[in-house]
N, C-alpha and C positions, 0 to 999 in steps of 0.2 A: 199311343202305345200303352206299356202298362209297366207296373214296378221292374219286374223282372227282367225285362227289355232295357228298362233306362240303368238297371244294377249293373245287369253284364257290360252293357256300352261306358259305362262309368271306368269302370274295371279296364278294359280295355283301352278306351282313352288317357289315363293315367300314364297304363304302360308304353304308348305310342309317343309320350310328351316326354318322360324320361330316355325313351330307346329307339326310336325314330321308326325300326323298323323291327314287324312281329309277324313271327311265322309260327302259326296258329294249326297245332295237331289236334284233330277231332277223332281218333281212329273210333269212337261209338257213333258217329255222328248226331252226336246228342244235339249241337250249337247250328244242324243247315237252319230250324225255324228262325230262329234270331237271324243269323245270317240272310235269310229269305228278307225278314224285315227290313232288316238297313239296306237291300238293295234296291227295297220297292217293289219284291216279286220275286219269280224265279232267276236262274242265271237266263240270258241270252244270248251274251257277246263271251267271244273268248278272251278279249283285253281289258285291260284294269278300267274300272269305273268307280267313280268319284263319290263318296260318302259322306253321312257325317254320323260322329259318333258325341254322343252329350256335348254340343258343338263344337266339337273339335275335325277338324276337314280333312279326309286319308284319301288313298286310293285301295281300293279291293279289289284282289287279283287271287283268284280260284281255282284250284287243281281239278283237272280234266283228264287223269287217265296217265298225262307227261310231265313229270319235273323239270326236264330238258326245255317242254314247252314253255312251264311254267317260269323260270328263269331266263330266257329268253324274250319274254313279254315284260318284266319286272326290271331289268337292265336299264333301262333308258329311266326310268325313275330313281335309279340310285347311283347313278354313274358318276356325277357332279361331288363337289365336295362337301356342298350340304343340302343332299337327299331328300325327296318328299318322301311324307311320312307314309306309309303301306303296310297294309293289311294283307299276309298271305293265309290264305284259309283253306288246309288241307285236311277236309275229309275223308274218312276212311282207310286213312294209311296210317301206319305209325311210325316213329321217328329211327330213322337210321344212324344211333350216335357215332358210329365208327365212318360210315363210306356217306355220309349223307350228300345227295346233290347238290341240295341249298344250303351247304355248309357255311362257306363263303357270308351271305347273306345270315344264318344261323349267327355267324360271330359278329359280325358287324351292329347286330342288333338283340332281340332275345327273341326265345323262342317259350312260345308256351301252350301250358298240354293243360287245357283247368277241367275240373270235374263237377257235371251240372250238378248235382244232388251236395255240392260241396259251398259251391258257390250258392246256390236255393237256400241253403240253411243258413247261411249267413244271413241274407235276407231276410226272410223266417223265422228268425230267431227276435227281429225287432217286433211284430205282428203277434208271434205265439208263445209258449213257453218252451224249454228243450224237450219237455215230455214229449208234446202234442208235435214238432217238426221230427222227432225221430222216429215217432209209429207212423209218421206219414213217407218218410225217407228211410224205413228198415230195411236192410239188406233183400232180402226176398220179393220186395214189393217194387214190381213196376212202375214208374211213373215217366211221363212223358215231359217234353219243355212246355208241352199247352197246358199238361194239368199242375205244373207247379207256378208257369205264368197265370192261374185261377184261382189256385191258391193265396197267392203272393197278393193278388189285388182283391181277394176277401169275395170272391163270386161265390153266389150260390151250391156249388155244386163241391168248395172246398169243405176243409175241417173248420171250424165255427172259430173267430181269432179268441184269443184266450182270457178266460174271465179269471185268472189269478192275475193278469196283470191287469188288470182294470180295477180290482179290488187293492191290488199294490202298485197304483199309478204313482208313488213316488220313489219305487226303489228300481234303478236301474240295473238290468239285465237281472239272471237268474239268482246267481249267489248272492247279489244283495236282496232279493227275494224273499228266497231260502232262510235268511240269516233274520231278515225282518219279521218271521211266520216265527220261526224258532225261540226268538227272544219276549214275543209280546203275542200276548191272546187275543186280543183288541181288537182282530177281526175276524174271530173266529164263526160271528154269529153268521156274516157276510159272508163267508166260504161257504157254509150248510146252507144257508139261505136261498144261496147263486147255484147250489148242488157244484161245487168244482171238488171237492174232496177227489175225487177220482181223476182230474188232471192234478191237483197236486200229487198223488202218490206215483202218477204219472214223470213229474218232474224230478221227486228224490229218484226215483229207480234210476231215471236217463243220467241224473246227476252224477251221486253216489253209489249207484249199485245195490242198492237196499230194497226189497220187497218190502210193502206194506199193505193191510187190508183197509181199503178204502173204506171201509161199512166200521171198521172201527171209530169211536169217538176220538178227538182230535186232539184232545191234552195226550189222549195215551199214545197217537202218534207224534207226537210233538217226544215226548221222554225218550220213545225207544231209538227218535232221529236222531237228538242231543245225546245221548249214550252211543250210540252209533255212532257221531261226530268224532264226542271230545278221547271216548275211550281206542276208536282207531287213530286219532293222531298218536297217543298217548304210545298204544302199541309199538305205532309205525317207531317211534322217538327210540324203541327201548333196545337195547341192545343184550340183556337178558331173559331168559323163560317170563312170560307173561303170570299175574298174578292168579289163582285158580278163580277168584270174582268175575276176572275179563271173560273166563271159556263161554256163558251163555249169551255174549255179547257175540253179534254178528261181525265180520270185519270182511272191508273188500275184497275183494277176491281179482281185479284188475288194475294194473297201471294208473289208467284212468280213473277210477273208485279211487284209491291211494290219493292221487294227486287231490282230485273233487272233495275229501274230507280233511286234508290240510289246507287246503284253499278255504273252507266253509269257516275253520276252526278261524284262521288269523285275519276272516273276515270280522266275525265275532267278535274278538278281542279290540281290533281294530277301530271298530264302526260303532260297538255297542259294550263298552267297556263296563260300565256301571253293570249292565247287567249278567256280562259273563261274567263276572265275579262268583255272580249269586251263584248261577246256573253247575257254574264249577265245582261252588263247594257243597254243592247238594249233591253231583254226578261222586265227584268225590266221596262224601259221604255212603253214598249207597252200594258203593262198589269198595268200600273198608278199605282205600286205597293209602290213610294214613298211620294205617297200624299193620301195611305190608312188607314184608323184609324185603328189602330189594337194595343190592350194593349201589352205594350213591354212586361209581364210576358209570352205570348203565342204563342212567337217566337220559340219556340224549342229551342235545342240545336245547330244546324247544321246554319250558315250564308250563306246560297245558296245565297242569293241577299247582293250587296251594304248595300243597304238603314237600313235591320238588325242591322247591326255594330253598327252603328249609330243613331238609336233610341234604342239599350240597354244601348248602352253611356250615353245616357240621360236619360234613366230610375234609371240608377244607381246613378248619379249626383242627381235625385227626392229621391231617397232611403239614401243618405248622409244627404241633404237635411231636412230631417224626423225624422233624426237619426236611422236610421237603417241599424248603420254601420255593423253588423252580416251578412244580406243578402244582403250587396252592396260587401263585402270581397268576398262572396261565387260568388255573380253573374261574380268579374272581374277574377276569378278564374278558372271558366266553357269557358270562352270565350278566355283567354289568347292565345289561338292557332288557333284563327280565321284564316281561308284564307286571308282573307280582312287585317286584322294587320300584318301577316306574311309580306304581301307588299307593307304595307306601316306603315315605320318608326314613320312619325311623327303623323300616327291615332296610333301605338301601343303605343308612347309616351303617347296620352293624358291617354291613360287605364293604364296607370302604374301612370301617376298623378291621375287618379282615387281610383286606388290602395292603396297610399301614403295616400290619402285624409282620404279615408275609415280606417284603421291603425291608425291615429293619432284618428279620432274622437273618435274610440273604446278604445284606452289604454285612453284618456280623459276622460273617461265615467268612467272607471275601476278606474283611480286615484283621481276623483271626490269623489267618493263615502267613497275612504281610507280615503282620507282628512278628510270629514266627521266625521269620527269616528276617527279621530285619538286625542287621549289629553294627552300623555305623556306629561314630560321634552324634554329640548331641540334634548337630545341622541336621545329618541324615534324619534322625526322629520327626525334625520340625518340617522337614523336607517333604518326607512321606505324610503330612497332616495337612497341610495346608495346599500341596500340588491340585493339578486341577479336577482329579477325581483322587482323591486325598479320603484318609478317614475319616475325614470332616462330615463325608457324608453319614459316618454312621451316626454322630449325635445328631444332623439335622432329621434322619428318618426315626430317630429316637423322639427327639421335639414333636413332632407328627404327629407322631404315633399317641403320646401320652396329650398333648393337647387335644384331641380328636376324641381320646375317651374321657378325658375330664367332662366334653360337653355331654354325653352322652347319658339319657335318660337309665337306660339299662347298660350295663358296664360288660364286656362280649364274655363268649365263656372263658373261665379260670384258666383251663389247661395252657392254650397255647399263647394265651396273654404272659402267663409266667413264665413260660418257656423262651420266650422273645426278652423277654424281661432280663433272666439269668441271662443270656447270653451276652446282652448289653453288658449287662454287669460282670461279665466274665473276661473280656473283651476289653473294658476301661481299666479293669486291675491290669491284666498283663500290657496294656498301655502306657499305665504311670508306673509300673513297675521299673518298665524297659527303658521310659526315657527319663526318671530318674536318676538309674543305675549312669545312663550317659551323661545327663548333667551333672551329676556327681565325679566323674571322671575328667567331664571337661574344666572343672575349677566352678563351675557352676555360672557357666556362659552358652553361649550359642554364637559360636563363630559365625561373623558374616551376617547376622540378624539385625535388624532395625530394634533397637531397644526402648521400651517405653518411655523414658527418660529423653529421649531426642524425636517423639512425633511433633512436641510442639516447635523448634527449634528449627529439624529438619523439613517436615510435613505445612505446619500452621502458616510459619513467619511463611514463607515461599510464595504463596499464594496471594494473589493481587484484594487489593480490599476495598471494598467490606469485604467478611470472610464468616460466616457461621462455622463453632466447632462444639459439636455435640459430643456431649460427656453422660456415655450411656452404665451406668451402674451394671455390673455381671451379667453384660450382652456377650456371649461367644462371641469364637471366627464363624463357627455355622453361619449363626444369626444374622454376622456383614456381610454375607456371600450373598444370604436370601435377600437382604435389604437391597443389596446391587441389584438383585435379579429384578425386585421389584417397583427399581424407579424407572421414570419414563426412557423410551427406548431413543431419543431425542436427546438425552443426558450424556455427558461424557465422565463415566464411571470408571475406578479401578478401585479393587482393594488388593492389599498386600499384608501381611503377618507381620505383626510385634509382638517382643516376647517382655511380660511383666514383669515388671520386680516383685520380687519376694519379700516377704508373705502377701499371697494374693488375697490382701483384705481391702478392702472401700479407701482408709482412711492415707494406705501406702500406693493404692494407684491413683489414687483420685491426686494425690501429692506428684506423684510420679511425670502426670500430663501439664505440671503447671509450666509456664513461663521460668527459664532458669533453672528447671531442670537437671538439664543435661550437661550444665558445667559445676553443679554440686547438688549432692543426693545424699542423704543418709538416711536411716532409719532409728531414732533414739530413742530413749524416757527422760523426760523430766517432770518433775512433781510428781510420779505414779500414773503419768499419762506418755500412752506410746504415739508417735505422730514421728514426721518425714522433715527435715530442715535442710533447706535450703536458703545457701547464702545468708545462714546463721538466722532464718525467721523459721521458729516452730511450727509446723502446720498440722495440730495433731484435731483439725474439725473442719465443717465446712465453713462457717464462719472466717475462720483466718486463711483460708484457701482461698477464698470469695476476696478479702483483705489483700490478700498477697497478691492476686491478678490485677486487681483494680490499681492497684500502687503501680506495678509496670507494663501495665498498657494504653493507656491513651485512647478514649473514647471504646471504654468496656461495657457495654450491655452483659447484663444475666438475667438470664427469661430460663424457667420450668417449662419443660416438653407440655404441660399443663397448661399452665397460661397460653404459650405461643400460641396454641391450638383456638383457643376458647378466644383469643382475642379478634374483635372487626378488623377486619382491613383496615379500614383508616385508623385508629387507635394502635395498632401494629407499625404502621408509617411512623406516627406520631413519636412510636417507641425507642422506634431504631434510626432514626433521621441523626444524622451525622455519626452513626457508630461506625467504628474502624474492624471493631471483631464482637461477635454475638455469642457469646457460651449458651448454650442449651444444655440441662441436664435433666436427666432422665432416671428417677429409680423407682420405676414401676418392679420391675422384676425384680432387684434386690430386697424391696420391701416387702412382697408378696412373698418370697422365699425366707424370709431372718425372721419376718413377726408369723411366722407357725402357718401361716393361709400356701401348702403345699398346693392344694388342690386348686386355690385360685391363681396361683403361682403357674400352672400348669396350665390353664386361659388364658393367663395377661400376655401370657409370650408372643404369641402371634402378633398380637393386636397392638404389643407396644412399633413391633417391626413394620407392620400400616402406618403406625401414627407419626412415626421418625421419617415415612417417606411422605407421608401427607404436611409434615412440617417443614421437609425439604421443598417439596412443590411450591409453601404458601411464600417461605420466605426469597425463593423465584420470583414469583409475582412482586413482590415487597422490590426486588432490585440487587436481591442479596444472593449473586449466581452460586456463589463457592463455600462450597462445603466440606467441611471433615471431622468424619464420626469415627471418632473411637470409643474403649469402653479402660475401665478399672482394674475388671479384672473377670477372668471367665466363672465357671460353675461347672459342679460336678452333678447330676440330676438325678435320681432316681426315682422309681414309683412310691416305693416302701422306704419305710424307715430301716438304717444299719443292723445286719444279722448280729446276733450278740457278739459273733468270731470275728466281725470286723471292726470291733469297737477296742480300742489299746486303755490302759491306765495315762494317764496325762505324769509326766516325768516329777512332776512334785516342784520342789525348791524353791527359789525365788521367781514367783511366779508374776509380769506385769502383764501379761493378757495369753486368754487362754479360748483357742478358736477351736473348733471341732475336727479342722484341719491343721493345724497351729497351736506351735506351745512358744510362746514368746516371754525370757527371762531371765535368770542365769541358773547354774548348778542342774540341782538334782538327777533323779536315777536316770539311768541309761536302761531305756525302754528296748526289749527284743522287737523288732521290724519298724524301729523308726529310723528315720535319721538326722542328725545331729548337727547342724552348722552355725558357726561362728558367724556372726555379723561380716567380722572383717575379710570373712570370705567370699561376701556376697558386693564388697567395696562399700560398706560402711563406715565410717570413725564412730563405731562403739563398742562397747566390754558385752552387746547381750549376745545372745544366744537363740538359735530359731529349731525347735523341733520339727520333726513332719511327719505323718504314720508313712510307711511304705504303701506304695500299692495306694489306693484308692481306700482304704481303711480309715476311723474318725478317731478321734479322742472319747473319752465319756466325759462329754462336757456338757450335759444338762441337755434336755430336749428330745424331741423324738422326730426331729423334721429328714428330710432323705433331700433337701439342698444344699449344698456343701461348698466353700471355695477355703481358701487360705495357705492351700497345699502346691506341690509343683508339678502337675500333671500335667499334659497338653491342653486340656480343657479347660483349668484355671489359667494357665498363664500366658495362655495363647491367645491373644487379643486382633481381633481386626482393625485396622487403618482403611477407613475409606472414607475416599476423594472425589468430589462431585463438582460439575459444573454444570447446573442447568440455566437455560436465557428465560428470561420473563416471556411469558408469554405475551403479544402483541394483542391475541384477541381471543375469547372464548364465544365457543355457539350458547345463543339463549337457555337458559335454564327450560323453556318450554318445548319440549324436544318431541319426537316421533314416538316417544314407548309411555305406554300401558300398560297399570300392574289391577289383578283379579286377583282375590282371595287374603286381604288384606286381613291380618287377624285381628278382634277387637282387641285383645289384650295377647301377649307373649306371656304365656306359662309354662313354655319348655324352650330348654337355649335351642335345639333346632326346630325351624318352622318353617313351611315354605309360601313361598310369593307366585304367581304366573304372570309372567312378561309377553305384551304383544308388541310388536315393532313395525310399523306399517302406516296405516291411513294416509296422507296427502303427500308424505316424503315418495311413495309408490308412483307416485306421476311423476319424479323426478326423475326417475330408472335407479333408484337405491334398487342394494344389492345387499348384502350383510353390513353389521358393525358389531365393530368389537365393544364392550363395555364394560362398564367395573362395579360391581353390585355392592353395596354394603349398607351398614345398620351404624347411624350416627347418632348422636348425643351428647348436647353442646357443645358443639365444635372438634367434638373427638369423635374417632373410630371407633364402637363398642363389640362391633362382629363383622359378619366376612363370608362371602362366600362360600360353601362346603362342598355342594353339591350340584351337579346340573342335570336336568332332563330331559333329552331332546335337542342338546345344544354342546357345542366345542367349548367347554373347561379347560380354560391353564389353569394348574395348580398352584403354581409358581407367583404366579403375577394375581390371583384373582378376578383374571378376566374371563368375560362371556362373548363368544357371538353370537349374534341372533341373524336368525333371517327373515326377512319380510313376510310379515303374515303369518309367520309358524311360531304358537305358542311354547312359550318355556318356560320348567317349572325351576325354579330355586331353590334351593333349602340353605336358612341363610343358619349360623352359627354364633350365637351370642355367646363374647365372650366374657366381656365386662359384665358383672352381676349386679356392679354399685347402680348401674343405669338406672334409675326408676323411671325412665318413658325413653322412646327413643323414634326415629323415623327411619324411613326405607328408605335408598337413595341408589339412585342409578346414575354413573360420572363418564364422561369420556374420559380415558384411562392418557390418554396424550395432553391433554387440557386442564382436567380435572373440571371443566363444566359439568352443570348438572341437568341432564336429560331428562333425570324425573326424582320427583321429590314426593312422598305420602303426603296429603292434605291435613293431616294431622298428626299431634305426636299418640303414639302408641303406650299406653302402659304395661311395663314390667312387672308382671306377679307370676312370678315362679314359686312353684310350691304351693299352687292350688288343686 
């Protein structure tokens, strides 16, 4: 037989294996030759005779003039309950879909009506190019089943098979072609050589719709194609008056055209990305499409050009701006998968500080309003902050937000950065406004509150031992919500709210969590030093804090979040072996924020909240399940330093410590918007005296840093309690795992960079499927950065996990956070184990600043 014989019998066998039985409308009778073939001949018999079709075994049974008849002879083949397969093949009638005879038979099986010139081109299309089968198959033009069966199997007497695809024997089908011819010149000599110029222009027209003169030279048909291309997608995208540059450009003029030049475009991008780049910004270029006014809302969807990217950037920065954080969310959210951001890191950087911006202003807006209406007691205050979409969220989208442009090489534009900014800050004043004014009323309590003074007491003692209890320096509640979110999902987590004692400085919480606590507190002076006494032991340092635990506890370990980290496993063992409770303390963030380093203060955050749950995991491993982290005392944050209007005179007089939030002493003036309390109203036994600015306002107390604690706001003294219980892990997978990292940089000179991860090779014969994983940048045993960004892959934000899936590249843009690091490695962890999947072959050097 020949091609087109064994395509259609293909075709048809298919449908006979799915539907058992087909009744077959020819009303052209285009299909009797074929039909003649599989019979072996003409018809002779009026009853069904036995065929094969691409070996598959039917019966054929052919209309003669009677349906009645034809039904009647087909009956006894289908009458059973599982019917031989048949073929009914009606010529020259066409289908009666309302009264049909072989209706019956019609439903039981399918019926099909195919069209030879439709099916041929299919065929056809593998042999020629779409030029060369659609002048052979144009509407006007006659052809028969024998001369498209001559065709099909390359005889003499068809159109010659086609010499573009022989010169582009590695691009499959047309568009990849098309796209191959358009991006690279490389065979152009081979096109004029072979003489095909004239079936390529044959192809764009069938393709795209575009006339071209074949006798033209082929760079300049190449330009006017690629203008044709990118500038009709670009059109087709815009939902405004085209630019007056586009009017000498051609554009489709059909359906088909439309579709064939967005097909060709996302081919391009697709297939040949490197080079559409170029090709774009030269199309661009030529057609002065970034110095066109065009309202960024009627950009479409689709970033065919540079220039796109980059005026929705700024549209959306205008829509922040305005306050219209709803559809600045929505807009970075349609765009997130740009071409253009996909490749380059530090433009998707600024659309995720976009992102961040857009987020805080909106929960701003949402907790504005609660404010507003809120007038409980002090509970309700605490109530509304810590519940489970609680304000809380607005400092953690704040954290985000300001950690996110700390890393950031170029810092996003002014306008809507400071617009998100004030409203934070607009937001946190009538906060501590409001729930001072209530604590102030309530005796300066929170009814029903777990009070700092009794997490060790109530929380610590409770818990079976060994027992780690982390003592995190001016970690917010945000901070212990994200820490929860972030430990293994395997963990048995809760956190709960304590509220601090006052003044929320280091030396009165850090006193506040010790052993003893909670059956006697004060806050005094003696010698000209302010400290906490309990049980008549001054504790006004860490020193005698450190004294005072060791004396009543029995088998006391203190390890630095530092050490813990940096120490071997066995050495760790060796440390903790027979300890009953482990303090860990932590003051990364307090020390970044009090010694003037704002800006790295604004980095450490994240990373110290990795490192508290990577400390949590190790001392798992160690045997040590139970954990509880609290912190001293919270912070108040800002980008900038205090506007001059929120800075107060400090009260004067007997002054023994004097905080920015905090005036701790006796006497002096009575300052307009502060307020004023007595020790012994706080349940002290002492004569001093605690000042506080109102509102979220400072002292002028030397400095110019925007970190702030000491005061009684919700964010100072709103402390988390959280309780862990993770089991040792029994076993971890080898450190030599299934992933792959490309594009490893020699040296880190910008805290964001990106990595590309494969995940694949021999795990692929196992029937892997995805894995989740945990990407980060270590050094000495600590977390120095963190996932930011992903490309082509499921981002938690939350957790800093990745999925990957088999065989599909993923790019990372990883975020250093730590700056002290002078070298550091990649490392990729199962996020359930904390195994290591893949580790960089060597450490990488830290030079930032070249």
């Amino acid at each position: 037989m020949h091609p087109l014989h064994d395509y259609v019998a293909k075709q048809l066998a298919d449908k006979l294996k799915d539907h058992g039985v087909i009744v077959w409308y020819d009303e052209r009778r285009e299909f009797q030759p074929f039909v003649d073939e599989v019979r072996g001949g003409p018809r002779s018999a009026t009853k069904p005779v036995p065929v094969a079709l691409a070996g598959a075994k039917a019966a054929l049974a052919e209309y003669a003039g009677s349906l009645f008849e034809l039904r009647a002879i087909v009956e006894p083949l289908v009458c059973g309950d599982k019917p031989d397969p048949v073929v009914i093949f009606i010529p020259g009638l066409a289908h009666d879909v309302k009264s049909s005879v072989l209706m019956e038979l019609e439903k039981a099986g399918r019926i099909w009506k195919p069209e030879l010139k439709q099916l041929a081109k299919n065929l056809l299309l593998q042999t020629y190019t779409l030029g060369l089968v659609d002048e052979m198959l144009r509407f006007e033009r006659k052809v028969s089943y024998e001369d498209l069966a001559r065709a099909a199997a390359r005889n003499s007497g068809a159109e010659p098979p086609s010499i573009l695809k022989s010169i582009f024997h590695d691009a499959s089908g047309n568009d990849a072609l098309l796209a191959a011819w358009l991006v690279c010149d490389a065979r152009d000599p081979e096109i004029v050589s072979k003489d095909a110029a004239r079936e390529l222009t044959k192809l764009v027209k069938a393709r795209l719709g575009l006339e071209l003169a074949a006798d033209s030279p082929l760079p300049k048909l190449r330009a006017i194609t690629l203008r044709y291309v990118l500038a009709g997608e670009f059109r087709l995208d815009l939902s405004c008056d085209v630019p007056a540059s586009l009017h000498g450009v051609a554009k489709p003029s059909t359906k088909d055209g439309e579709s064939a030049v967005r097909e060709i475009a996302r081919r391009l991008r697709r297939s040949h990305a490197d080079a559409y780049a170029a090709l774009a910004d030269r199309i661009e270029e030529e057609l002065g499409l970034k110095n066109a006014t065009l309202p960024a809302g009627a950009l479409g969807s689709i970033d065919t050009f540079r220039f796109e990217e980059r005026a929705l950037l700024r549209h959306a920065g205008h829509l922040i701006s305005n306050g219209k954080f709803t559809e600045a969310l929505a807009l970075v959210a349609d765009r997130e998968q740009s071409f253009w951001l996909d490749r380059d890191v530090s433009r998707k950087a600024q659309w995720d500080a976009t992102r961040r911006m857009a987020e805080l202003g909106s929960v701003a807006m949402e907790v504005r309003l609660a404010v507003r209406q809120t007038a409980g007691d002090s509970a309700a205050w605490l109530d509304a902050y810590v519940s489970k979409n609680g304000w809380f969220r607005l400092d953690q989208a704040q954290r985000r937000l300001e950690a996110w442009v700390a890393n950031l090489d170029e810092e996003p534009e002014e306008r809507p950065l400071s617009v998100v900014r004030r409203a934070y800050e607009d937001v946190c004043h009538s906060m501590a406004d409001g729930f001072t004014n209530a604590l102030a009323k309530a005796g300066w309590t929170v009814p029903g509150a777990l009070h700092q003074t009794r997490i060790w007491s109530d929380v610590v003692c409770d818990k079976p031992k060994p027992v780690a209890y982390f003592l995190v320096d001016a970690m917010r509640y945000e901070m212990g919500v994200e820490l929860a979110e972030r430990l293994p999902k395997t963990s048995e987590v809760s956190v709960r709210a304590a509220v601090g004692a006052l003044p929320s400085i280091t030396p009165i919480g850090m006193a506040a969590l010790q052993p003893g606590a909670s059956a006697s507190f004060s806050v005094v002076e003696q010698n000209g030093k302010l400290g906490a006494q309990i049980d008549g032991s001054f504790l006004p340092d860490l020193a005698s804090r450190k004294k005072h635990a060791g004396a009543r506890v029995p088998k006391l370990v203190d390890v630095s979040l530092d050490e813990l980290l940096s120490l071997q496993p066995s050495k760790l063992a060796k440390k903790l072996d027979g300890a009953q409770v482990i303090v860990v303390r932590s003051q990364e963030i307090d020390h970044a924020g009090e010694t003037g380093f704002t800006f790295q203060a604004r980095q450490v955050m994240d990373t110290v909240i990795d490192n508290l749950a990577r400390a949590i995991r190790k001392l798992a491993g160690a045997g040590i399940e139970y954990a509880v982290v609290s912190a001293d005392h919270g912070h108040l944050f800002f980008a900038n330093d205090r506007d001059e209007s929120m800075r107060t005179d400090a009260p004067g007089g007997d002054t023994v410590e004097l905080h920015r939030r905090c005036w701790i002493g006796r006497g002096g003036a009575r300052r307009t918007g502060c307020v004023r309390v007595q020790a012994s109203a706080l349940g002290y036994s002492s004569d001093l005296e605690f000042v506080f600015p109102a509102a979220s306002g400072v002292f002028k107390a030397g400095g110019d840093l925007a970190f702030h604690h000491g005061g009684p706001s919700l964010q100072e003294m709103v402390i988390p309690v959280v309780t862990v219980r993770t089991k040792a892990r029994e076993s971890a997978r080898p450190s030599a795992g299934p992933i792959e990292a490309g594009g490893l940089p020699e040296a880190v000179t910008n805290r964001i960079f990106s990595v590309t991860f494969y995940y694949g090779g021999k795990q692929m014969l196992l029937g892997a499927t995805s894995v989740q994983v945990r990407p980060l940048l270590m050094a000495g045993g600590k977390q120095v950065g963190a996932v930011g960004m992903a490309v082509d892959a499921e981002l938690d934000r939350v957790t800093g996990t990745v999925k990957l899936e088999p065989n599909k590249p993923v790019t990372i843009a990883f975020l250093l956070n730590d700056e002290s690091a002078s070298s550091l490695r990649v490392v990729v962890q199962d996020p359930s184990t904390d195994a290591e999947l893949y580790r960089s072959p060597t450490d990488i050097p830290v030079r930032l600043g070249m």
